[in-house]
C-alpha positions in Angstrom: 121.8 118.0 120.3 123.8 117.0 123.5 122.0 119.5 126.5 125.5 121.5 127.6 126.5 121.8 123.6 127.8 125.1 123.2 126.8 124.8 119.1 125.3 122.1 116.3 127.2 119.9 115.5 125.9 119.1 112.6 125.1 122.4 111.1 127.6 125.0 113.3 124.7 126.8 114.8 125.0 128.6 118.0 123.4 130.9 120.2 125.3 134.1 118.8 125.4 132.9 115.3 121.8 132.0 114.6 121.4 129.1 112.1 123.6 128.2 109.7 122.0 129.5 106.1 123.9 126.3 104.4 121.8 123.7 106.1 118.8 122.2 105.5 115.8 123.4 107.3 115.1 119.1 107.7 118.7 117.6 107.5 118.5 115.1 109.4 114.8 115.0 111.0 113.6 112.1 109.1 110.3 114.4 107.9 108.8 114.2 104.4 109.0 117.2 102.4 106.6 119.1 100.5 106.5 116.3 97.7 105.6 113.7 99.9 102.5 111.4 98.6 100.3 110.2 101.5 98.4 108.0 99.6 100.9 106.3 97.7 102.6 105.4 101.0 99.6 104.2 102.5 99.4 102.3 99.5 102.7 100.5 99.6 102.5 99.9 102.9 99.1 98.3 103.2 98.0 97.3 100.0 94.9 100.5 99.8 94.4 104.2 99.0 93.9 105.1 102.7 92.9 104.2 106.0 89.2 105.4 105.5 88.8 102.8 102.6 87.9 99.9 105.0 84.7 102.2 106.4 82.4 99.2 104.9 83.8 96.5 106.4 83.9 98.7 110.0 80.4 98.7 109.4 79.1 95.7 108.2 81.3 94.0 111.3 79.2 96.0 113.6 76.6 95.1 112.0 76.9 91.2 112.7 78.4 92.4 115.9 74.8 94.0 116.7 72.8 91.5 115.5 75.0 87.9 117.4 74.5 90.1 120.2 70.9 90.9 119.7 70.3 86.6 118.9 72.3 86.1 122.4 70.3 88.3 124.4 66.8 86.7 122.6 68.6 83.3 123.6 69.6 84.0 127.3 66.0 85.6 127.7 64.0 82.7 126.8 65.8 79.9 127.5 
């Protein structure tokens, strides 16, 4: 809504009016509503259930992380 508008465009709102009963509570903000589905989003957008699914490979990446660092440190130390 432009700063110096006197009321919503949109909806007809105003400061002496209040909000307009007719509109939508989230016309026009782009949000999900109640029946959204998190995890079928995530699922269409990246191919699994949810972000917390790829916990194992996380790990075992640290893993190998932790033990090529461990192997380079051994390495430097006696050589």
């Amino acid at each position: 809504m432009p700063t110096e508008a006197l009321a919503c465009p949109e909806c007809g709102a105003d400061d002496a009016t209040g909000w307009n009963e007719r509109a939508s509570v989230y016309d026009g903000t782009d949000l999900p509503d109640e029946d959204f589905d998190y995890a079928e989003f995530i699922q269409g957008e990246f191919g699994h259930p949810s972000p917390h699914a790829s916990r194992k490979t996380v790990l075992r990446l640290g893993i190998a992380a932790l033990v090529a660092g461990s192997i380079a440190f051994l390495l430097a130390w006696f050589l």
